[in-house]
Structure formats: C-alpha cells, structure tokens
N, C-alpha and C positions, 0 to 999 in steps of 0.2 A: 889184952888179947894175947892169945899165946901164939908162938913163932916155932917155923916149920921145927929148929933145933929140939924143941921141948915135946916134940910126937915122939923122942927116942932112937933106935935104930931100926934104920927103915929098912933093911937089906930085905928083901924078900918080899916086903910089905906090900900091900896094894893100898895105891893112891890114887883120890877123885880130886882134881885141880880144877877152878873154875876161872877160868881165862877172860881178858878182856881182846878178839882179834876185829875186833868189827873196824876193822881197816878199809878205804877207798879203794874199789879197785874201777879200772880202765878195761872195760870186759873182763878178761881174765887174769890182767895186770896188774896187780899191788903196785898203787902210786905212793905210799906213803907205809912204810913198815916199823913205822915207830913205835906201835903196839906191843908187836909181837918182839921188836930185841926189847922192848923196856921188862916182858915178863922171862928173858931168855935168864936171869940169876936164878929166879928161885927153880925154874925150869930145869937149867943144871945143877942146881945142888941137889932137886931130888933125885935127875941121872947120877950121879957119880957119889950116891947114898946107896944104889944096889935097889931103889923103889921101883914099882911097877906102876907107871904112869898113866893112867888115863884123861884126856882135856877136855872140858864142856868150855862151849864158847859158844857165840851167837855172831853174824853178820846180818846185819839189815835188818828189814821190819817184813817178814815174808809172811807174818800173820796165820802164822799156827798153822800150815801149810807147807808141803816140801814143792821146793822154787829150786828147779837147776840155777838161777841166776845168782843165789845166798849160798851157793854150796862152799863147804871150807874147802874144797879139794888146793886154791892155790896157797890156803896161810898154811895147810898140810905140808906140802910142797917148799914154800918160802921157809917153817921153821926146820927140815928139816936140812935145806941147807946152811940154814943157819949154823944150828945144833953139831953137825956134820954127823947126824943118824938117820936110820931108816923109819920116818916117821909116817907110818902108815892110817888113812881115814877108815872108817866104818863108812858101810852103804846105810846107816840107817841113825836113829838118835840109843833108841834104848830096844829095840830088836836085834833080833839074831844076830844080823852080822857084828853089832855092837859086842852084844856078849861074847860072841864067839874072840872078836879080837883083843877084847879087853883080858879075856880069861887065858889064853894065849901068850900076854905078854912073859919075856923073862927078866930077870932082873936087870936095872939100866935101862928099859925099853920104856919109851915113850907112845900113846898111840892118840887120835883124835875120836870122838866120834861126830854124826854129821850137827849142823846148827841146830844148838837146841830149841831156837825158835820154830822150827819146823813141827814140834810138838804144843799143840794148843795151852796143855797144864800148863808149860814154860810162863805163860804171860796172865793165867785166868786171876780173873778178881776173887776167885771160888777157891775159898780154902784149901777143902777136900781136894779138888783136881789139882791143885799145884804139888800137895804133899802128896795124893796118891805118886804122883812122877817122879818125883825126888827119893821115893823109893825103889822104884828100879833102879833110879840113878846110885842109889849106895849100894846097889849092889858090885858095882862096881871098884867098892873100896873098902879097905877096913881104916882110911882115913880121909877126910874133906881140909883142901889147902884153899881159902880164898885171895886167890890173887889179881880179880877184875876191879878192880879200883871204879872203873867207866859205868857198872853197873849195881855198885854197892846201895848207890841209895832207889835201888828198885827193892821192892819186895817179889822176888821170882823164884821159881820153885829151886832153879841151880844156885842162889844167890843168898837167900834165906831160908828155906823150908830144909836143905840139904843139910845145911848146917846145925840144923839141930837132932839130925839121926844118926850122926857120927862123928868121934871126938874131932875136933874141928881145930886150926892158927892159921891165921895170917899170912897171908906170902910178903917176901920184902917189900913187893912192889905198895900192897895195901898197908904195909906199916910204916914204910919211908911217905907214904901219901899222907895218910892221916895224922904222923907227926910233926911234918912240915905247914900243915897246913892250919892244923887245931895251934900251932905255936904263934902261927901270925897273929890268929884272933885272940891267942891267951894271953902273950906275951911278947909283941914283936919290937925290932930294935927300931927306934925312933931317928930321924923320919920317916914313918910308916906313909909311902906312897900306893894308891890304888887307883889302877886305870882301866877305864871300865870304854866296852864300844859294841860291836854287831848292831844289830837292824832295831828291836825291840827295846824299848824302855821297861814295858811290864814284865818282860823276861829277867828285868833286875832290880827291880822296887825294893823286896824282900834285900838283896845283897844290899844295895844302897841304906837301906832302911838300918843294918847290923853294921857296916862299914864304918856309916857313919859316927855310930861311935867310938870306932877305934881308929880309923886311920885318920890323918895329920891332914892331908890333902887327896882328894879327889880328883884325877883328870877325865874329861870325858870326852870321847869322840864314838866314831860310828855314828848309822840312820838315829841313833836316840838323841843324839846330840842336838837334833831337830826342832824337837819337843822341847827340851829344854832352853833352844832358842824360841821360843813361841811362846812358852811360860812366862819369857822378860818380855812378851809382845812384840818382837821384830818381826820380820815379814822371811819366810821362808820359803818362796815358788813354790816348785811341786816336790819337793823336800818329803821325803818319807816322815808322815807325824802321827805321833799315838798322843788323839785325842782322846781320850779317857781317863791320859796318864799328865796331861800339863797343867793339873791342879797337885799332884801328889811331887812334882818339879819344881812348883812353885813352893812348896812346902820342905821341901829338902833346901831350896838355895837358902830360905828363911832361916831355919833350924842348922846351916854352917854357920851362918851369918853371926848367928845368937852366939854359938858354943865357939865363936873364934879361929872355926875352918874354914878350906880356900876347897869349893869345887871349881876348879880352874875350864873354862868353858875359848871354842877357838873364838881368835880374833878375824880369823880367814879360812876360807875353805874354797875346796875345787868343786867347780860346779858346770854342767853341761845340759844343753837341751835337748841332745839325741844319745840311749845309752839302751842295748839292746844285753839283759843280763844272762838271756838266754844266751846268746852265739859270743858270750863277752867282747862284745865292741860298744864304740864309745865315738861322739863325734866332737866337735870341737870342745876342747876342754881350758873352761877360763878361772883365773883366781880373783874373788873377788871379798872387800871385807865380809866378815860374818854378820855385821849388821847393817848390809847392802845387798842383800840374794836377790837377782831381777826376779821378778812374779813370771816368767817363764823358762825359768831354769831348774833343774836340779840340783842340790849336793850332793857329795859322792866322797869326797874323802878330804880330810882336813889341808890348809894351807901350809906353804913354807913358813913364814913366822910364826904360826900354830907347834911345828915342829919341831921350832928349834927352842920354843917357850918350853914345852911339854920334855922336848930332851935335859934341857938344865934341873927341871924340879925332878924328875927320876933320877938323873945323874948322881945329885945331890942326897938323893934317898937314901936309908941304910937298910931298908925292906919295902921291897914292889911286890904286889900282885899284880897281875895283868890277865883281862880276860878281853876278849871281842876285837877284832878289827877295827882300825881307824877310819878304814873304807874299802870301795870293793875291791879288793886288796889281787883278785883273781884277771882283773882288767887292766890293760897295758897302760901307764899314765897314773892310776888311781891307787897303786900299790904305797905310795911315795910314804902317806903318812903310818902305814904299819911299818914302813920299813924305818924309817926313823924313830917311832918306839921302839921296835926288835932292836934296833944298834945302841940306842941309849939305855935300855937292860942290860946288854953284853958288856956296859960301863960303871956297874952298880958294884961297890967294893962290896957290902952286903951280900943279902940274899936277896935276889930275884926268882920271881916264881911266874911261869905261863901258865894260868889256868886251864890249860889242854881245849879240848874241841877246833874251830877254826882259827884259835889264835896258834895254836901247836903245830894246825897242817900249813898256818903263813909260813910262818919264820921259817921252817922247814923249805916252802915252796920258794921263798924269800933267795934259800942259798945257805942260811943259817943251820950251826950245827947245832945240836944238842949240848954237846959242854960248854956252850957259851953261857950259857945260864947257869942259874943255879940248881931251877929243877923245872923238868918241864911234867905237868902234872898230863897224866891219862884219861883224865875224863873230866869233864865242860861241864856237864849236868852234876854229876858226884861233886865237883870241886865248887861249885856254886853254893849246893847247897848246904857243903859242911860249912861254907864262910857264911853263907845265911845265917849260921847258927843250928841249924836242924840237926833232929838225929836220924843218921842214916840207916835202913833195917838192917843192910848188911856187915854194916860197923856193928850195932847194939845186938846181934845174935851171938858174935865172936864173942862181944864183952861178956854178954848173959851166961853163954857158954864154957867158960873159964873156967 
C-alpha cells in the first residue's frame, strides 16, 4: 500500500480522506473519542502539508436515509477541538452545500461533509449505485487517503469503489493496523496468547478456526464461554448458549487436544438470577464453580480464580490478542473479569493488541488509558476478520492500486 508521504507535495492539493468516527454518543455527547484522536496523525500531517481536506465518515446505521440523530455535527465539533481548527460540516453528503464547502477550502483547511450513510449508494449491494456515488465523491479530490480501519473490510462506495478513481495510500492509522495485526498471524513472538469473549460463539468460529493454528493458547470468556461449557456436557442455567455452535466446540477443544494446545476454559463464574441489561442492574450476584451453575441462574462474567488463572498465562505471553468482554462488563459488580484481563495486558513485556469494538470502549470505560497497551486496534469487525485470515476489500484495492 502506498502511504500518504508517497502522493508527494500536497500544498495546494485536494484531499478526499475516509475516516472511521462512528463514535458512541450520549444524545449529542461523545462518550468515547477514541476514534477520532486515533485518526488525528494522519489528519495533521495532511494540515500542516498545505492539503485541502475534505472527511467521509459514517455514524450509525441510519439506512440510506438523512437521520438528525447520525448527524456528524458533534465529531465536527469534537475534531475540531481537537485539531485546534475551524472544522466546518456540510448540510448535505454530496450536494450543494458539500461542494460548495469542499471547493471553498484553503490550504491547511480541514472540512466534513454529513454521514455518508445518509446516502443509499454508500451501503448498496448494486455495483452501479455505489460507484455512481463515489464519483461525486472524487470530485471532491484530486487524491483518496483511506484511513477508516473500522470499515476496511466492507465493500462501500467511500471505502472501495472511491479508491479506485483516484490515486489512492493508506493513512497511518490503516497501515499501523494492518501491520500489527497480519504480523501476529504471520509471524508472532511466542507465547502467542488469544483471548477471545462477547456474547456469540458464531460470531467467532471463523477467528477460532485460523487462531487455532497459530496461537499457543486460547482463553475463553464472555456469553460463548457457555456453549463451550455445554460442549463438555455441564449444566449451564439460563446461561446464554448457541446451540448450533456446541458441536463446532466440541471440535475445536478436540483439535487443541490433538495439536498440544490449551483453550483454557473458567473454573468459576459470577452468576445471578435477576439481571435487567436494559437499565444495567443486576440482583444478587454469587460465585459459583463452572461446573456447578444452579439450573436457575445465570452467567454473567468469569470468577476470581478464572481471573487470576487467565492473568498469569497473558502475563506470561510475549504476544496477546484480545477481542470480547469477559462479561457484562457495562454492569456494576460484573465488570470484574474484563477488568482483570485489561490489567493483565497493561503487564505483557510484548505486544498486546485490543481488538477494538467493545473490548476498546471497556478498558477505556474501565479507566484504562490507551498507552497501556500496546495498540488498541479501531475496528471489532475489520480486526476479526484480518485475524480470520480474510481479504479485506478495502485493504485489497489499496494493494491492487499500487
């Protein structure tokens, strides 16, 4: 891929950047602006290159439809303090007021225009409609920087279709991403730990299924860890379980078994029989073995001896992946076991890697900084599926591109 340096001198130049801000907000609050300072490098290298900036970005799933509620006006707002510039939004995606502002810029100027999910092309399965979009969108530049990491392995008209009508690199953010992360599965430093958790097992079959050959040990927590106790036949209460997936469980602990790896599975877990996830409250909350769950309780998040099992083999690691919460990590009481993975990565002389999505907005929500790690990756889905092994479109156009 080539990198923003190798587009030349940009003074003057017009630039189309496609940004990852799809950031949490609290009505109009950004609860979590980890997004937007992660893309604030290459953001300023092209201010202080003399480029004329234009940002595509998306927030939420407002379904090809303009939604006040998706509007970028507060990441507008947030990058511009950031930035310490006058970073002005567009009323529209690729209309008037777009072009007007975009054409307007001077050199150094940064501008937004609104979510480009607002425009249907943005997401169509339809060829034709994504690339008719993506050319208005280059009108907007006489270069395309992809710097959304979070939505590399979509095929979307700002994402890949753009990138192939105008000479196209990398932002740091997607080169520091794709390097860190193709290096674990190429060639990472041994003991290669991976800790896998959230709600779904099938959401990680594929990872499990590629991990499995390469990392050392597997830790598992989160609602999957369920499944996989149900695989060994324990009795799990009302325990979140994907039946569909506790033959494909039972076939992954085999296939460690065989090849002389450890998917390390809890000895204990926190379990309750009142837990409301809408208003996150939770009513009494007891620990009890993992292969003891009363038939009317729930699991909810891994035990203290789970914790401090799980914190010794990370510790010990010389490369961690981490993706998924240990439990519902958002609930007073239940937070315990992500928080002791979060602390036992801040303790990894290697490299430590957060797989971004909700394991990125824990440790954050945790109290945890960003330099404690070693790299907190920007996108859940994107970073899953490079470790799946996949090719992601908006990786493979850059390459193609070249």
């Amino acid at each position: 891929m080539k990198s923003v340096e190798d587009l030349g001198d940009l003074r003057g130049k017009r630039v189309v950047i496609r940004c990852d801000f799809n950031v949490p907000l609290d009505g109009e609050t950004i609860t979590d602006d980890g997004r937007i300072k992660a893309a604030l490098p290459t953001l300023t290298q092209l201010h202080e290159a003399g480029a004329r900036t234009t940002v595509l970005a998306h927030l939420g799933r407002p379904k090809g439809a303009v939604d006040p509620k998706y509007s970028l006006a507060p990441v507008a707002k947030r990058l511009g303090e950031l930035m310490g510039l006058d970073v002005k939004l567009a009323g529209d995606v690729v209309g008037p007021s777009a072009q007007e502002l975009s054409a307007s810029l001077a050199d150094g100027d940064v501008c937004l225009v609104e979510n480009v999910r607002f425009e249907p092309g943005e997401t169509s399965k339809v060829d034709s409609e994504r690339e008719a979009l993506a050319a208005e969108y280059a009108k907007f530049g006489d270069f395309f920087v992809s710097n959304g990491f979070g939505v590399v392995h979509r095929k979307q008209a700002s994402v890949y279709d753009l990138a192939k009508l105008l000479p196209s690199a990398a932002g740091s953010l997607v080169d520091k991403e794709v390097k860190v992360l193709e290096g674990l599965i190429d060639d990472p430093q041994r003991p290669f730990v991976v800790v896998l958790g959230g709600a779904k097992v099938a959401d990680k079959l594929a990872v499990i299924d590629n991990l499995l050959k390469v990392a050392d040990t597997l830790v598992i927590g989160g609602g999957m860890l369920f499944t996989f106790l149900k695989a060994q036949g324990l009795e799990v209460g009302t325990s979140l379980v994907d039946d569909a997936s506790i033959e494909a469980c039972k076939g992954y602990l085999e296939q460690a078994k065989a090849a002389g790896k450890q998917i390390l599975l809890p000895t204990d877990v926190r379990v309750a029989s009142e837990v409301d996830f809408g208003a996150h409250t939770v009513g009494r909350i007891d620990v009890v073995p993992a292969d003891a769950i009363p038939a009317d309780k729930m699991g909810l998040d891994i035990g203290p001896d789970t914790e401090k099992a799980y914190a010794k083999v990370i510790e010990e690691a010389a490369s961690v992946f981490w993706n998924g919460p240990m439990g519902v990590f958002e609930i007073k009481g239940l937070e315990e076991g992500t928080k002791a993975v979060a602390e036992a990565l801040t303790q990894v002389k290697g490299l430590s890697v957060v797989g971004g999505g909700d394991s990125a907005s824990a440790v954050r929500a945790l109290g945890f900084a960003d330099d404690q790690f070693g790299h907190i990756s920007t996108g859940g889905g994107a970073s899953l599926e490079l470790m799946e092994g996949k090719e992601l479109p908006g990786i493979a156009v850059l390459k193609e591109n070249n």
